[in-house]
C-alpha positions in Angstrom: -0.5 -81.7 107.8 0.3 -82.4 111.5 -0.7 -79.5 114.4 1.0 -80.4 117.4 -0.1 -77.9 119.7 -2.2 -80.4 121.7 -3.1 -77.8 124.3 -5.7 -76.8 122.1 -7.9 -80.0 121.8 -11.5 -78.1 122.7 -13.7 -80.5 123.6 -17.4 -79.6 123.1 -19.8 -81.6 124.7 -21.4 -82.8 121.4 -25.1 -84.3 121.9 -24.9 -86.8 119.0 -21.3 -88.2 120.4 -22.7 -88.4 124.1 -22.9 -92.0 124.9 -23.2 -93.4 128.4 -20.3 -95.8 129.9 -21.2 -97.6 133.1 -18.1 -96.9 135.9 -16.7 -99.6 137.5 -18.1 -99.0 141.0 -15.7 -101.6 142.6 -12.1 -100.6 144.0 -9.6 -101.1 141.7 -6.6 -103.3 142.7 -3.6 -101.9 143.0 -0.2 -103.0 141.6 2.7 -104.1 144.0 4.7 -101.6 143.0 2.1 -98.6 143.1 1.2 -100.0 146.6 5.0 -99.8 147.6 5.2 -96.2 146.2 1.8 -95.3 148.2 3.6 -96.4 151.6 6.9 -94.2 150.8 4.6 -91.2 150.5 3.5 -88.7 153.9 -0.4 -88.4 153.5 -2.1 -85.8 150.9 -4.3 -83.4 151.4 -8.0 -84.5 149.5 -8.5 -82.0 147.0 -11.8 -81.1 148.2 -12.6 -79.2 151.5 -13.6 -75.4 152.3 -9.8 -74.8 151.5 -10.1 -75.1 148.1 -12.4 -71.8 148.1 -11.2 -68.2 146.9 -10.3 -66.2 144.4 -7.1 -66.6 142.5 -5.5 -67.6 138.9 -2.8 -69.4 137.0 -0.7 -68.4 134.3 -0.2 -70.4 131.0 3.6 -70.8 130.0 5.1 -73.0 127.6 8.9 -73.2 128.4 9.0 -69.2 129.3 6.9 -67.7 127.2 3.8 -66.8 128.3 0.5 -68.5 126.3 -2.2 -66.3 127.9 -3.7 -66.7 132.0 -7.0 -68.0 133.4 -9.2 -66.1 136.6 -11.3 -68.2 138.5 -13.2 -68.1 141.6 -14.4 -71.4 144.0 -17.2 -70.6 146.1 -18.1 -72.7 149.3 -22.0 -72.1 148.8 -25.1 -74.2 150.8 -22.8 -77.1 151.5 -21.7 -77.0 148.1 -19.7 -75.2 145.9 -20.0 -73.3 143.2 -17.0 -72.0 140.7 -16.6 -70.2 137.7 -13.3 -69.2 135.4 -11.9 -67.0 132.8 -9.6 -68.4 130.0 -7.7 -66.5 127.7 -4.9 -68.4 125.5 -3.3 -66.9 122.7 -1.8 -70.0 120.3 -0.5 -69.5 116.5 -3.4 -68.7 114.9 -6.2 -69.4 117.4 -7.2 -67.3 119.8 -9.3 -68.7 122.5 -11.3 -66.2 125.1 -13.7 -68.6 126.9 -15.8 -68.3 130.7 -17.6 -71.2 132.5 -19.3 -71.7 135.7 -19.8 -74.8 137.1 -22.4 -75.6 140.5 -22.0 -79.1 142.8 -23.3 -80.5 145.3 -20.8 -81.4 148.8 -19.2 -83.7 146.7 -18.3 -82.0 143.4 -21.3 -83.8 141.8 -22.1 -81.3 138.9 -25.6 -80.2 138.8 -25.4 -77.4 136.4 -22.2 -76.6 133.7 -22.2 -73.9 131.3 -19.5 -72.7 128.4 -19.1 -69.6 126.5 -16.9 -67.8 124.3 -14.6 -67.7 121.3 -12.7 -70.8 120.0 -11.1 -68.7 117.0 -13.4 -67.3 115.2 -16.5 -69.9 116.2 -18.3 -68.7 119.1 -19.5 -71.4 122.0 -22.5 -71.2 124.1 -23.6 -74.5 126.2 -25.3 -75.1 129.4 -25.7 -78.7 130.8 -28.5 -79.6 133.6 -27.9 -82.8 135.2 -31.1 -84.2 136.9 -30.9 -87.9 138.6 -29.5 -90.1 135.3 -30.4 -87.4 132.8 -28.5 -84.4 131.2 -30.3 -81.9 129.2 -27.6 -80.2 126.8 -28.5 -76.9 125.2 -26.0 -75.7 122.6 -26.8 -72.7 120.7 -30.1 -73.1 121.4 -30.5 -76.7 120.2 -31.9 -78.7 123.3 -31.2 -82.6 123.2 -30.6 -85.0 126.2 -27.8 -88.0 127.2 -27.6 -90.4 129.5 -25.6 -89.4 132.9 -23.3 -91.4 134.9 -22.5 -89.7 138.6 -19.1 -88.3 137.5 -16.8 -85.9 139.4 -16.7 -82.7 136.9 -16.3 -81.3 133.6 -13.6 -81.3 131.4 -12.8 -78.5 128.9 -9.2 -79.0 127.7 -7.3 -75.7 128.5 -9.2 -74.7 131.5 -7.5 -75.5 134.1 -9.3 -75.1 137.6 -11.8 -78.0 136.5 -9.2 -80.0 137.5 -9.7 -79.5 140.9 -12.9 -80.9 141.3 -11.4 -84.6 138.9 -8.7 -84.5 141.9 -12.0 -84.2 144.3 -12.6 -87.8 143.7 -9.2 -88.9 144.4 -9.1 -91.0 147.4 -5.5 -90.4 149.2 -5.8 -92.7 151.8 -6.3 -95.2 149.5 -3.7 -93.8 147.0 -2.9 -96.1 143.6 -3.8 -95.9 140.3 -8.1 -95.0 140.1 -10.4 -95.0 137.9 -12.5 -92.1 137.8 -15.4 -91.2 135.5 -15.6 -87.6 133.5 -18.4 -86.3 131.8 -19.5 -87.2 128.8 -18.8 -90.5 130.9 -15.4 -91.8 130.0 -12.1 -92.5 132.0 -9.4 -91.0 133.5 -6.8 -92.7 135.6 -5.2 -90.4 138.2 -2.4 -91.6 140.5 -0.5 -90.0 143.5 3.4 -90.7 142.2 5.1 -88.5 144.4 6.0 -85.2 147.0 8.1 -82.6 145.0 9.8 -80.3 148.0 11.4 -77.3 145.8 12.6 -74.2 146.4 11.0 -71.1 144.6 12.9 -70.2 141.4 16.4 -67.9 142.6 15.8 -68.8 146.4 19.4 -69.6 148.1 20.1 -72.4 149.9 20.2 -71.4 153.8 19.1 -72.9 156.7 16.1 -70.3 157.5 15.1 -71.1 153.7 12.8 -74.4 153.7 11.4 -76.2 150.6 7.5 -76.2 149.7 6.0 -79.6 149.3 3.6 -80.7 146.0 1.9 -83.4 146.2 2.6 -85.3 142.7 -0.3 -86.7 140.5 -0.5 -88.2 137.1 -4.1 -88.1 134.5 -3.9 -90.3 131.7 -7.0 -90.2 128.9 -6.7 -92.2 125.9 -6.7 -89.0 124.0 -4.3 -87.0 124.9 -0.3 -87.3 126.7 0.4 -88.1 130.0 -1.0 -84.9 132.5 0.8 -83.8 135.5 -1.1 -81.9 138.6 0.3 -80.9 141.7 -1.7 -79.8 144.5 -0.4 -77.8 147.7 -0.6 -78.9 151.3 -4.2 -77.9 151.3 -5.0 -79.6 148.9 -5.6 -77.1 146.2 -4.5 -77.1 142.4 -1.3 -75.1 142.3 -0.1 -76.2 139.3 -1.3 -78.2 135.8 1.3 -79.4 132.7 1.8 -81.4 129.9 5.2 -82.2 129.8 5.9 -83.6 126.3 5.1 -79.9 125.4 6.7 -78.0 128.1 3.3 -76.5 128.9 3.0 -75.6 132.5 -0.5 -73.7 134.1 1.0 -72.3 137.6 -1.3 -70.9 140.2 -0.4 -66.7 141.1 0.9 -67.5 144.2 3.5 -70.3 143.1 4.2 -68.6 140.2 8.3 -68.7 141.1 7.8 -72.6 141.5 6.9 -73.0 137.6 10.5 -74.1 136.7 11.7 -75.9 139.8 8.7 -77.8 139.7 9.3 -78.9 135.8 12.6 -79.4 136.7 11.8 -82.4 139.6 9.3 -83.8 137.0 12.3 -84.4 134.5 14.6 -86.1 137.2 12.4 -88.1 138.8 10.0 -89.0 135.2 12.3 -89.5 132.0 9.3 -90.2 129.7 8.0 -86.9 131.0 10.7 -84.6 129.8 12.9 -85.9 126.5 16.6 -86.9 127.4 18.6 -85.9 124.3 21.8 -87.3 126.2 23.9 -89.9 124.1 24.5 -92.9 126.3 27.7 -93.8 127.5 28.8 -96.2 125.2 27.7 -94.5 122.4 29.9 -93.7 119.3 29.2 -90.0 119.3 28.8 -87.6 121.9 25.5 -84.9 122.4 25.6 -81.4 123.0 23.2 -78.8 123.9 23.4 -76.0 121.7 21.8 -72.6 121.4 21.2 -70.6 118.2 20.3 -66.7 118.3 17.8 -65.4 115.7 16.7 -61.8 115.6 14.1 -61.9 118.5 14.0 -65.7 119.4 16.7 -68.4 119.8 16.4 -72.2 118.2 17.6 -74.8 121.2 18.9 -78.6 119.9 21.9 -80.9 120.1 24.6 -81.8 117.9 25.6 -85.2 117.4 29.3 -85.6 116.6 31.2 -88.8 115.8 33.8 -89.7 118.5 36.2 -91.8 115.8 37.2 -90.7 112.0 39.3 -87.6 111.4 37.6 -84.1 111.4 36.3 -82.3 110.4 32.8 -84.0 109.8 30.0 -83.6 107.2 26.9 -83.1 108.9 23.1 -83.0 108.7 20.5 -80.5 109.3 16.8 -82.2 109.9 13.8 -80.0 109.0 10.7 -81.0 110.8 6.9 -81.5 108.9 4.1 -78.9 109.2 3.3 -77.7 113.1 5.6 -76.8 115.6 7.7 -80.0 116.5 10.2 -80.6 119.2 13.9 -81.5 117.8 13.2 -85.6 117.1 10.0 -84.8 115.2 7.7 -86.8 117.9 4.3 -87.1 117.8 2.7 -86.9 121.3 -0.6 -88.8 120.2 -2.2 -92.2 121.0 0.0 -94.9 119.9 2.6 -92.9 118.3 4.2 -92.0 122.2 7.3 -93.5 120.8 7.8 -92.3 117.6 11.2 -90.8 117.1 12.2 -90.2 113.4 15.2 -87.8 113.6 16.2 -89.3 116.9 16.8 -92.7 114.8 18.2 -91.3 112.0 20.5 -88.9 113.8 22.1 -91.6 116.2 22.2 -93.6 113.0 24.0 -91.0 110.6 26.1 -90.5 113.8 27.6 -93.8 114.4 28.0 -93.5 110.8 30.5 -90.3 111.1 28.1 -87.9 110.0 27.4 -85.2 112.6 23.6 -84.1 113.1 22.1 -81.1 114.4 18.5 -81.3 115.3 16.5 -78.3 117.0 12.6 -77.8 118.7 11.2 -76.0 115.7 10.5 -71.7 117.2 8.0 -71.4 119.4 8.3 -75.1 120.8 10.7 -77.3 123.3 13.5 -75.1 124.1 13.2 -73.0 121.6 11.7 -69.7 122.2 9.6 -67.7 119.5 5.9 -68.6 120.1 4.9 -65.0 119.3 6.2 -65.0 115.8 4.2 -67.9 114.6 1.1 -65.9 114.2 2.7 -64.5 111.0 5.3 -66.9 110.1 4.8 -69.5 106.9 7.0 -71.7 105.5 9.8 -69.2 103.7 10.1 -67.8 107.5 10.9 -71.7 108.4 13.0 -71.8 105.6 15.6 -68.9 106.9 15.9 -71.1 110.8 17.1 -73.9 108.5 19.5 -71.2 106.6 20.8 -70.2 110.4 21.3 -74.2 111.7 23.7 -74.3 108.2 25.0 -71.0 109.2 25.6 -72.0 112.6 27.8 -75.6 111.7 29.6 -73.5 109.1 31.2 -71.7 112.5 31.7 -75.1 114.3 35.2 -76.2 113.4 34.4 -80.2 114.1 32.4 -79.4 110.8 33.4 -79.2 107.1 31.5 -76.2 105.5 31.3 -78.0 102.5 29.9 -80.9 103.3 26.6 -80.4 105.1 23.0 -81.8 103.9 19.5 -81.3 104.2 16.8 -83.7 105.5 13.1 -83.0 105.2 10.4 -84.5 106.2 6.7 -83.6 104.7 7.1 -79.9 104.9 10.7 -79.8 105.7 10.8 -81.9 102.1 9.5 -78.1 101.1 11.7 -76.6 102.8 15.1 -78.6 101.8 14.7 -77.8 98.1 14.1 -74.1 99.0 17.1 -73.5 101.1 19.3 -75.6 98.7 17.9 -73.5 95.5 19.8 -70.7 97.3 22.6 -72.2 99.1 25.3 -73.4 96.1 27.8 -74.6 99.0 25.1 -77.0 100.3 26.2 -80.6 99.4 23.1 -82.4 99.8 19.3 -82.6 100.1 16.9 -85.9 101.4 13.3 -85.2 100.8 11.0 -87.2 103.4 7.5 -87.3 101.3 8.1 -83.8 100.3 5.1 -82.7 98.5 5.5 -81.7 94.4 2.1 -80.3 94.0 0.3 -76.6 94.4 -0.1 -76.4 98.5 -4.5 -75.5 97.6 -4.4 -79.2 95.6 -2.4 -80.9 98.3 -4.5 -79.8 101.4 -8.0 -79.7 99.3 -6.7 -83.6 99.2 -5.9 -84.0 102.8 -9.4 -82.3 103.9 -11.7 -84.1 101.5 -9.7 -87.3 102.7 -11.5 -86.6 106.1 -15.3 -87.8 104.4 -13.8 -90.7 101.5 -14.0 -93.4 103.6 -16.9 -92.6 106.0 -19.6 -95.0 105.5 -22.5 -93.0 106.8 -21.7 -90.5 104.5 -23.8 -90.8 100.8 -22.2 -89.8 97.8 -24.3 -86.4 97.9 -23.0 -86.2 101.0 -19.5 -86.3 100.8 -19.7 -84.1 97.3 -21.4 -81.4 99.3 -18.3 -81.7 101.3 -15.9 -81.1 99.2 -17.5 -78.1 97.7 -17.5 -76.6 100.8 -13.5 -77.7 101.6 -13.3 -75.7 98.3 -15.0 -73.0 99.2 -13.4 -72.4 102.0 -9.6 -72.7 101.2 -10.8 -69.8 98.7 -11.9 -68.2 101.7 -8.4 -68.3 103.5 -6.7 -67.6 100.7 -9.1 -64.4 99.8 -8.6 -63.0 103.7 -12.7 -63.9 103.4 -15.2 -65.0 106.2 -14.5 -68.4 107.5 -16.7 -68.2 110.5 -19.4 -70.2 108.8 -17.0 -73.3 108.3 -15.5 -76.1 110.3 -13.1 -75.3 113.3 -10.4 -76.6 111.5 -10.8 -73.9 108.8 -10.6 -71.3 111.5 -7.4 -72.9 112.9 -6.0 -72.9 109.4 -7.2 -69.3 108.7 -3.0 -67.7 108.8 -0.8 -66.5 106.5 1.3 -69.9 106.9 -1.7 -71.7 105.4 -2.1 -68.4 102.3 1.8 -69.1 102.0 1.2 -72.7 101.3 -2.1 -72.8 99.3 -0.2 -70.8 96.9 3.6 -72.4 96.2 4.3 -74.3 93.2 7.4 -76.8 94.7 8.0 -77.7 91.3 10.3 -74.5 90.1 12.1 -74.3 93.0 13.5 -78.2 92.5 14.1 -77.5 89.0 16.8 -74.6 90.3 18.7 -78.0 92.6 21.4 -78.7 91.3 23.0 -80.7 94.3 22.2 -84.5 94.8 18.9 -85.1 95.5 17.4 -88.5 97.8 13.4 -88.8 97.4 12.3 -91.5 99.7 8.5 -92.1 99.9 6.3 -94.4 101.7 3.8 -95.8 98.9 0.8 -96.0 101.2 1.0 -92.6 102.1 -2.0 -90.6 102.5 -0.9 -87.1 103.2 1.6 -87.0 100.4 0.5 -89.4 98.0 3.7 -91.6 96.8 3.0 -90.0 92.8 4.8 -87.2 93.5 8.6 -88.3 94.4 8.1 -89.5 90.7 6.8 -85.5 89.8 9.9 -84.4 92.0 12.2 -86.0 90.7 11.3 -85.7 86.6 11.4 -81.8 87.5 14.9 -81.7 88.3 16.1 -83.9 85.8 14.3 -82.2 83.3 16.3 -79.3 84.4 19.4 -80.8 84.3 20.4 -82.6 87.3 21.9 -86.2 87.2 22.5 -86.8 90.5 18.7 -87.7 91.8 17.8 -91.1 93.2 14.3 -92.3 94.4 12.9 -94.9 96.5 9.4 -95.9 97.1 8.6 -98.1 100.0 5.6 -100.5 99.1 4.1 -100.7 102.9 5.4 -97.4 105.0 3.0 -94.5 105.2 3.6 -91.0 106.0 5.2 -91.4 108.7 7.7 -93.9 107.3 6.1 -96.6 109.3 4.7 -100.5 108.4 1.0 -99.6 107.9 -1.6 -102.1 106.4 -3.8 -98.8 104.2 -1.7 -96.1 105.5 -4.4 -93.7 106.8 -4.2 -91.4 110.0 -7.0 -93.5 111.1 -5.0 -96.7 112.2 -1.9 -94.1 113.7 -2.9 -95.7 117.0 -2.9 -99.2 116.1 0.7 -99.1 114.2 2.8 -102.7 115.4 6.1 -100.4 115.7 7.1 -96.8 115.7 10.3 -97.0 114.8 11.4 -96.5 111.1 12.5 -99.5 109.4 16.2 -100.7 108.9 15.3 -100.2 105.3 14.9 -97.2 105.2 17.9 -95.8 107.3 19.9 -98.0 105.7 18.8 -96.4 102.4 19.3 -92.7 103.4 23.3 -93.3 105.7 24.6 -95.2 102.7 23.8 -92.7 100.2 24.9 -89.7 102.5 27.8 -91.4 103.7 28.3 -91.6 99.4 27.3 -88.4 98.9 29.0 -86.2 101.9 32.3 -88.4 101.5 31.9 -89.2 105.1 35.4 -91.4 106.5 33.2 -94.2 108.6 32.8 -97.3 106.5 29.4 -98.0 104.8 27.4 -99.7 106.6 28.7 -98.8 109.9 26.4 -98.3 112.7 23.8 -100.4 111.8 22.0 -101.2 114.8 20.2 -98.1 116.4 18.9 -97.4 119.5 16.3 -94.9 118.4 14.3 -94.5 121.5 11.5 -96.1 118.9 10.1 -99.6 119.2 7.2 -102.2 119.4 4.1 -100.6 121.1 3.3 -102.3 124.1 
């Protein structure tokens, strides 16, 4: 199970994880290049002055649909200020309704912070009182106390205006890559990087028409994707995004400046915004392409060889559980390069296989966030039905010779669409689960407490009666309010969908090829059931089903030492090994009859590769 809606990372300020981390207090050197970049740039407004004060708000969008809008108001008070906000954010399944105030002193050293609201169904309430070194934390009542480092503000993931009191502590003059310290005392680095001068979304070029200038600045935590801000000439937050989700928090007044503004991230930042281009000495070409669904459309691009006669088989690619953009990339710590589908398309491509891979609705390109609320995995089932649809109108493709691949819950969805789909000639199942969803995810959650060693054995047992308990709860439309956050997050009718399905009689219905490739130290799928898999369809008579268990990949289909989530961030390489593709091209090219040569292609450029 994978949620990649990182927008939604509530942090609480936790008492017992509070831990003080001395700042460095010396200036931090800047690199040669930085320092080069610094010079090219006019000077910057500092993001704190009596400028910064008013009333206004900024609207959540990811791509152009809207996620919900936050209200805030920055008051210049006593030679202070003072601020507070309202955030509302509607995501699938979690609804978030939040308000906090914060108070400083001249400069934007917090004194007092509170937060309250809904997260889902759990309801917040903190206030934190900084005095000298100390913080005194109240949450729910509970009073405790941490250690406090003189830090420029608060952050709360998903409100927005804090962030103009972490740009407070910017020194432009200076510019560079700085360290600055957050509260609960850990680091951020935030560096100038540029002056965007756009015009406002449908503004003409004329000479009376002028461009408004952003200044540019990057946040990188160790928790979550690179961050973007841009501030106006006075220095004030205009606008806030994370660009490996197309998430974008524009101020009211620049709300026309959203897309233009994206769009100079993405020319001037590649690993900002994905470049599904194929280079130019590639074997195949790329194309955008656009597919209409009843109320949403699925955006992605089609791979087609440029040698071998037409038309050519191709290959759908079905994404794993949470929204995903079209190479199935993960956007967390140490998996920044991770790019499954992107390797095996360019792979299967240079192979003469044609791919189509598309952002999953409601993600990327792709529009249809406000279906997700309600959709489960049959609903993701019928977008793979209209990619197969959609190449059976493209006449560089064969109708009869497209497959399937799955990964984790697309290896759900592959045997379901093929079940119905007689003219399908394939289906590659990517750790594609074989047993009950409530069993499978009952695994994944009591996997959370196995290997924690502060936890006793009564401990953990307790645990799992209550992971128990509450599935029940989901599935029984019951109260889940007195569980853990997760619960509420998974508290949908794509999780009721799930706990219930059997994947066993829908395989037994296959009756085209099936490849099960599993990694063996996999701890979201265990590797036991491509074995369950694949004894249910030949039991019910198919003879064409191949397996292959990789003794050290894990879920992901990456070298691992014990294949947990746990050492994701620590993984030698992200891309997939030459095993493995070399597995899954020859038997498509076998299976799908595809006119390149076997073998062909064998060198990929992925877009994965050592971590650095």
């Amino acid at each position: 199970m994978k949620f990649l809606i990182i927008l939604c990372f509530i942090v609480l300020l936790a008492p017992s994880e509070l831990r003080a981390q001395q700042p460095d207090a010396t200036p931090q050197p800047v690199a040669k290049e930085a320092s080069r970049a610094q010079a090219a740039l006019p000077p910057a407004a500092l993001m704190l002055s009596p400028a910064v004060c008013g009333k206004s708000s900024f609207k959540f969008l990811l791509g152009q649909q809207s996620l919900g809008s936050e209200t805030f108001e920055i008051e210049c008070r006593n030679g202070g200020y003072a601020a507070s906000g309202h955030t509302e954010m509607k995501l699938p399944g979690l609804v978030i309704d939040i308000n906090t105030t914060i108070e400083m002193d001249k400069e934007a050293t917090p004194s007092r912070f509170t937060l309250k609201g809904m997260l889902g169904a759990n309801s917040l309430d903190q206030t934190v009182t900084v005095t000298n070194d100390k913080a005194t934390i109240v949450d729910k009542g509970v009073t405790s106390e941490a250690a406090y480092v003189k830090s420029p503000s608060f952050i709360v993931p998903n409100v927005t205006y804090l962030y103009q009191f972490v740009g407070a502590r910017y020194d432009t003059a200076r510019g560079g890559a700085q360290k600055l310290t957050v509260f609960p005392n850990y680091e951020v680095t935030m560096q100038r990087t540029a002056r965007d001068e756009v015009l406002a979304e449908g503004a003409t070029v004329a000479a009376a028409v002028k461009p408004t200038a952003f200044d540019r600045y990057s946040l990188e935590m160790a928790s979550v994707p690179n961050l973007i801000i841009w501030a106006d000439r006075q220095g004030r937050l205009a606008a806030f995004a994370v660009p490996a989700q197309n998430f974008i928090a524009i101020r009211e007044e620049y709300a026309s400046f959203a897309a233009p503004l994206m769009a100079a991230l993405a020319s001037n930042m590649k690993a900002g915004m994905p470049d599904y281009s194929a280079p130019p000495d590639a074997p195949y070409t790329a194309s955008e392409v656009t597919i209409e669904l009843k109320g949403y459309k699925l955006a992605g691009t089609l791979l087609l060889p440029k040698s071998g006669a037409g038309p050519f088989p191709a290959v759908v690619t079905s994404t794993g559980s949470g929204q995903e953009t079209r190479d199935e990339n993960m956007p967390l710590p140490g998996l920044e390069n991770y790019r499954p589908f992107r390797q095996m398309a360019e792979r299967l491509a240079s192979s003469g296989i044609a791919v189509l891979r598309v952002d999953d609705r409601g993600v990327g390109s792709s529009t249809g966030l406000d279906t997700l609320d309600n959709a489960t995995t049959f609903d993701f089932a019928d977008d793979v039905r209209a990619q197969v649809a959609y190449l059976r109108t493209r006449r560089e493709i064969d109708p009869a010779r497209i497959a399937v691949i799955g990964h984790s819950e697309g290896g759900v969805i592959a045997p379901l669409v093929a079940a119905a789909d007689p003219r399908l000639a394939a289906i590659v199942l990517l750790a594609g689960t074989a047993q009950r969803g409530d069993v499978v995810l009952l695994y994944q959650l009591d996997l959370l407490y196995a290997s924690d060693p502060k936890m006793t054995e009564e401990e953990r047992a307790k645990k799992r009666a209550e992971n128990r308990a509450s599935l029940r709860a989901i599935a029984e439309k019951g109260d889940v309010t007195k569980y853990q956050p997760i619960i509420q997050i998974l508290n949908r009718d794509w999780t009721r969908a799930f706990l219930a399905y059997e994947p066993l009689p829908t395989i037994r219905k296959v009756r085209q090829p099936i490849l099960i490739l599993q990694g063996a130290l996999d701890h979201q799928v265990t590797a036991e059931q491509a074995a369950m898999l694949a004894k249910a369809a030949r039991d019910a008579g198919n003879k064409d089903v191949t397996v292959r268990v990789f003794p050290n990949l894990n879920h992901l289909f990456l070298p691992a030492r014990s294949g947990e989530e746990g050492e994701y961030a620590t993984l030698s390489t992200n891309a997939v090994p030459d095993e493995v593709l070399n597995v899954l091209t020859d038997w498509l090219q076998q299976k799908l009859k595809a006119g390149a040569k076997a073998g062909a292609g064998r060198t990929s450029r992925g877009g994965a590769g050592k971590r650095r």
